[in-house]
C-alpha atoms as one frame of an Amber mdcrd trajectory, in Angstrom:
protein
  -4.750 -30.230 -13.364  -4.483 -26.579 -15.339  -7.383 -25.400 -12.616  -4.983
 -26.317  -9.793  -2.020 -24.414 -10.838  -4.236 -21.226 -12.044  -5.536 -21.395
  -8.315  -2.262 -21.937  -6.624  -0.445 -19.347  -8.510  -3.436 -16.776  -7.573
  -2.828 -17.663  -4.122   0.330 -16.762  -4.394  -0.249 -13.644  -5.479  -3.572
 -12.663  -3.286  -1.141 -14.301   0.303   1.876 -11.817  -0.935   0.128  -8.855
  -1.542  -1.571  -9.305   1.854   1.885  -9.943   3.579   3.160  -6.938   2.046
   0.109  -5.181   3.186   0.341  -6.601   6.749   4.513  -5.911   7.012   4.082
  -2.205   5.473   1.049  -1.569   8.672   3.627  -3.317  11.265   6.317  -1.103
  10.112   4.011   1.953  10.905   3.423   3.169   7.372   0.299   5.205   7.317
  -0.254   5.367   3.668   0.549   2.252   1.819   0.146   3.397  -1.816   2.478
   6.236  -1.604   6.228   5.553  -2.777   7.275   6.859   0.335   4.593   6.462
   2.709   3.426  10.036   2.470   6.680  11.539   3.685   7.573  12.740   0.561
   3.924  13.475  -0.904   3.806  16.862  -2.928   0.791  17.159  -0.890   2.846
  18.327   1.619   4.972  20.888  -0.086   1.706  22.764  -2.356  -0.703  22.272
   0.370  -3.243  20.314  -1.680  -5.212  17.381  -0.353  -3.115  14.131  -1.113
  -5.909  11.022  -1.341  -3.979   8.781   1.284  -6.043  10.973   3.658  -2.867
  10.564   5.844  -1.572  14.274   5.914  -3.139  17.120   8.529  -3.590  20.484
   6.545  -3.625  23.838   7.765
């Protein structure tokens, strides 16, 4: 019975991350694991490379 919960509650956890996943793509975020979705990187402002890959440097 133990093995059923443990899989149900990992489940749970693997079918939310991948809604969040799939509702953050819809929404037209490029870069998911940025706070702000790479508009706010510091990437931007100092001109470094920012490893969402989602910014287009000079």
């Amino acid at each position: 019975m133990i093995d059923y919960i443990l899989i149900a509650i990992i489940l749970v956890i693997v079918a939310a991350a991948a809604f969040y996943v799939y509702k953050a793509k819809k929404s037209g975020k490029k870069c998911i694991g940025c706070p702000d979705g790479c508009s706010a990187c510091n990437a931007k402002k100092n001109g470094s490379h920012c490893s969402c890959g989602a910014h287009k440097h000079k």
